[in-house]
RORORO-586968 format. One record per residue (C-alpha): residue number from 1; x, y, z. Coordinates in nm, 2 decimals. Each point is the difference from the previous one (the first is absolute). Layout:
REM residues N
NUM_X_Y_Z
...
This chain:
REM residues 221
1_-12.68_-25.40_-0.06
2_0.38_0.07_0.07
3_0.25_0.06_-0.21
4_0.38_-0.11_0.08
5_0.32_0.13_-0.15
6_0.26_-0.23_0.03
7_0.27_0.20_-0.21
8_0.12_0.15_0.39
9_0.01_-0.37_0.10
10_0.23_-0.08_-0.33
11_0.20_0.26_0.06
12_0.10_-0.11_0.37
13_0.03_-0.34_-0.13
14_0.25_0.12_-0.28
15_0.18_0.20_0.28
16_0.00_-0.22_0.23
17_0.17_-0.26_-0.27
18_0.26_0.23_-0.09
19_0.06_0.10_0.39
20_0.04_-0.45_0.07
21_0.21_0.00_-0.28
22_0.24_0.28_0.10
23_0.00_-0.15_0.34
24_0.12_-0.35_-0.15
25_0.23_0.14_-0.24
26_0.20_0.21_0.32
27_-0.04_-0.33_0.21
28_0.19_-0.18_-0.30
29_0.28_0.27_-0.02
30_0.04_0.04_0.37
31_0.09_-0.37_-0.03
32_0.32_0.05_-0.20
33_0.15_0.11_0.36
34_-0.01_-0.34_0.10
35_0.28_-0.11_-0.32
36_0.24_0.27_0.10
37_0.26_-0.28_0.09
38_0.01_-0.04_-0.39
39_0.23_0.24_-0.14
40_-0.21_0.08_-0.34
41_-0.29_0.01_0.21
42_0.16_0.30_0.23
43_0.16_0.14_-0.28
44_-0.33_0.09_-0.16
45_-0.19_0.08_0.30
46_0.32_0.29_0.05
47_-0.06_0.09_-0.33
48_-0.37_0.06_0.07
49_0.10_0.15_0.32
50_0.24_0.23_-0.15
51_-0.21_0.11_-0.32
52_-0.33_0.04_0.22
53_0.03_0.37_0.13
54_0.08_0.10_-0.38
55_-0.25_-0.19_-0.16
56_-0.25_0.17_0.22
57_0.12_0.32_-0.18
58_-0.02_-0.15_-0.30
59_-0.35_-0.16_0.07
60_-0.13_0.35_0.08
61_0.17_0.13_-0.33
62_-0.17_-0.29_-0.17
63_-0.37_0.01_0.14
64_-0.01_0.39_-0.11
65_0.10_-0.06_-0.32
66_-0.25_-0.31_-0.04
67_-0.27_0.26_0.11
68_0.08_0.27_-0.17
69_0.00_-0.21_-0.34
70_-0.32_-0.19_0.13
71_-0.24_0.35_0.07
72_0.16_0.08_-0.37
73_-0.11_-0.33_-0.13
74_-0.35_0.03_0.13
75_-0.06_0.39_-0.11
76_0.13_-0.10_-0.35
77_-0.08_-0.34_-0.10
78_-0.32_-0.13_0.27
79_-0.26_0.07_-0.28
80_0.11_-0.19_-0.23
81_0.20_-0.24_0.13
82_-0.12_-0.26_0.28
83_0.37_-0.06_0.14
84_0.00_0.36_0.12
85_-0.41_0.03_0.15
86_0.10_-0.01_0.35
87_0.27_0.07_0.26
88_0.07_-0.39_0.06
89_0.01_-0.13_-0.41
90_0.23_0.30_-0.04
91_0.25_-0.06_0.23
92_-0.02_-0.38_-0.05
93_0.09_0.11_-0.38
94_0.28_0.21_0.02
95_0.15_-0.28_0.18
96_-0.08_-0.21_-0.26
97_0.17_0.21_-0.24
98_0.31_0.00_0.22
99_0.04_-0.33_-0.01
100_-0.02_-0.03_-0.38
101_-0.41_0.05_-0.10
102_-0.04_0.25_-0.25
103_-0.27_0.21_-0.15
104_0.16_0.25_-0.19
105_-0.27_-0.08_-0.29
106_-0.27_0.03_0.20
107_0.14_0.35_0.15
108_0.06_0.17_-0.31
109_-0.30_-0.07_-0.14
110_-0.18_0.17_0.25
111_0.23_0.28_0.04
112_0.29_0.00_-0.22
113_0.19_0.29_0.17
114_-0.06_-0.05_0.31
115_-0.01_-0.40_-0.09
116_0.37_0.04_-0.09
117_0.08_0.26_0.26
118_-0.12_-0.26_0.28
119_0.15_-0.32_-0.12
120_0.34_0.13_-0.08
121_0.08_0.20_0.33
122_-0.13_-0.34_0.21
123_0.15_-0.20_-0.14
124_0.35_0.16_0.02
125_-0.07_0.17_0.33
126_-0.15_-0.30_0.17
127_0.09_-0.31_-0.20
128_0.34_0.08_-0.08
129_0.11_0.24_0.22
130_-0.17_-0.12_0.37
131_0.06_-0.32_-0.07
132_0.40_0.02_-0.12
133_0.01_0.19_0.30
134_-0.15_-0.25_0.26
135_0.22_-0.25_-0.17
136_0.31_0.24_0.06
137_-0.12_0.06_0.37
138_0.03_-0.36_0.08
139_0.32_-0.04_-0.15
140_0.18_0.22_0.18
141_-0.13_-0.07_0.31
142_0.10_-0.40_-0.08
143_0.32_0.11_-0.10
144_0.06_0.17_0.40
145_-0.14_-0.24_0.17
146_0.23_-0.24_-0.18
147_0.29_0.19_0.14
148_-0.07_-0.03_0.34
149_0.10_-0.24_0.20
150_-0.20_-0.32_0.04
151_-0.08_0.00_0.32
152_-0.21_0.30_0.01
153_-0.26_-0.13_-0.19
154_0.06_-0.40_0.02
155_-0.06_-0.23_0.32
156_0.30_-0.12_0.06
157_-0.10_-0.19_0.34
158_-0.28_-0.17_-0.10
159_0.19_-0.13_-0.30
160_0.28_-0.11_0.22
161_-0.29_-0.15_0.22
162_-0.10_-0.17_-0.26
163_0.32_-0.15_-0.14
164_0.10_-0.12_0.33
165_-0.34_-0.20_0.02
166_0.06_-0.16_-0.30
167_0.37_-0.08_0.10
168_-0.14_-0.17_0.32
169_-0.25_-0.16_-0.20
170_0.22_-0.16_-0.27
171_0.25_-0.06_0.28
172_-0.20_-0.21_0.21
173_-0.08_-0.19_-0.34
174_0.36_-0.07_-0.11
175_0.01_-0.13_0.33
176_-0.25_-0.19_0.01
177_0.12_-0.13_-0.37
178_0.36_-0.08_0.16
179_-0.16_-0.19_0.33
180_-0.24_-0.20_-0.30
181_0.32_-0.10_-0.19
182_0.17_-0.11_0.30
183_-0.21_-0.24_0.13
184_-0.04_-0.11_-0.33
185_0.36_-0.09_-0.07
186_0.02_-0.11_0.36
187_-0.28_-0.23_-0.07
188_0.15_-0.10_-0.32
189_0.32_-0.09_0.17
190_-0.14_-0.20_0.26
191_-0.22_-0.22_-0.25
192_0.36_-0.04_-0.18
193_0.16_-0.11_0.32
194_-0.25_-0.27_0.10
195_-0.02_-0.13_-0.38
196_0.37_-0.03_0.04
197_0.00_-0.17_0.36
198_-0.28_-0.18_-0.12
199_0.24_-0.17_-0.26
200_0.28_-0.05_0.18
201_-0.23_-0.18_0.22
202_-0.10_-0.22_-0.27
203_0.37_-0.10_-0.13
204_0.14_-0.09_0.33
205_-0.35_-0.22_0.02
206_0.10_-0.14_-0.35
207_0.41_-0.04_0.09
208_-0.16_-0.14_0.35
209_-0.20_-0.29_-0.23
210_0.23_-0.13_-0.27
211_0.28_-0.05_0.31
212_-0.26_-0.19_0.20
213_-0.10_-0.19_-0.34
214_0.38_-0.03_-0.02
215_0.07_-0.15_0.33
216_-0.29_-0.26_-0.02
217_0.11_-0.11_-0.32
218_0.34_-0.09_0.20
219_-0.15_-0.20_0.26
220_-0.22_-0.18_-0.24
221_0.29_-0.09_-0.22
């Protein structure tokens, strides 16, 4: 009898999940390219473009501190506490705690030096200070590609392009519009014409009538 271990099969299906959804998540982004000819839309694409070769610094920065404080984490606290057993819950906590979780209780009652010592310095290190800092990096660089000019970062071509289609396009519709109410009124004016023909018609047939009724009424007499 053979016996299977499927936890190497789960953990090539759990890569290969998070490898599709990388995959779809650049597909998505690379598709912003395609709204350049919006002027938001390129003006925060250059402000990605411009903030991406020092955010790499900073990412490095980051990811060292997030591991130093994670092999910390899991030499002080994995005993006792199950969000610190492993490499994965730890990481996946301390970005918890940076974006608001806290467990300050449940550090310091496991180690209330060291408890303190660990909470304090991350979350003014990394909560406070990585994070004002990222904020601060993408400011600045907003604020430069602001003062450029506009056409380094926005299609103006394709937005002419598209203006000019849309001119055409209404154009030919006013015209169309203009030739409609024309023939109308044309219409209208002929129908007015033959209703007033029609009665002058009809009073000379009338005048015509009483003179012959006239003229009988003579003879008779």
């Amino acid at each position: 009898m053979h016996t299977y271990l499927l936890d190497t099969v789960a953990d090539m299906d759990d890569a290969f999940t998070m490898l599709l959804a990388s995959v779809q998540l650049i597909t998505v982004l690379s598709m912003m390219e395609l709204l350049d000819f919006n002027r938001y839309v390129a003006l925060f694409s250059a402000t990605l473009g411009e903030t991406a070769r020092v955010l790499t610094t900073y990412a490095i920065l980051f990811g060292v501190l997030i591991f130093s404080y994670t092999l910390f984490s899991m030499n002080v606290f994995s005993a006792s506490m199950e969000e610190f057993h492993d490499l994965y819950s730890a990481i996946s906590t301390l970005f918890s705690m940076t974006l608001g979780s806290t467990l300050y209780n449940d550090l310091i009652q496991v180690n209330l030096v060291l408890g303190r010592f660990f909470y304090i310095t991350f979350m003014l290190i990394v909560f406070l200070v990585m994070t004002n800092l990222f904020v601060t990096l993408i400011n600045s660089n907003y604020d430069f590609v602001k003062k450029q000019p506009l056409s380094e970062w926005f299609d103006n071509d394709l937005v002419e392009h598209l203006v000019n289609k849309f001119s055409v396009a209404l154009r030919v519709k006013k015209k169309d519009g203009d030739k409609r109410l024309t023939n109308d009124k044309n219409d209208e004016v002929a129908a007015e014409t033959e209703n007033k023909e029609a009665l002058a018609v009809s009073m000379v047939e009338c005048k015509l009538d009483d003179l012959y009724f006239r003229v009988d009424s003579y003879y008779a007499g």
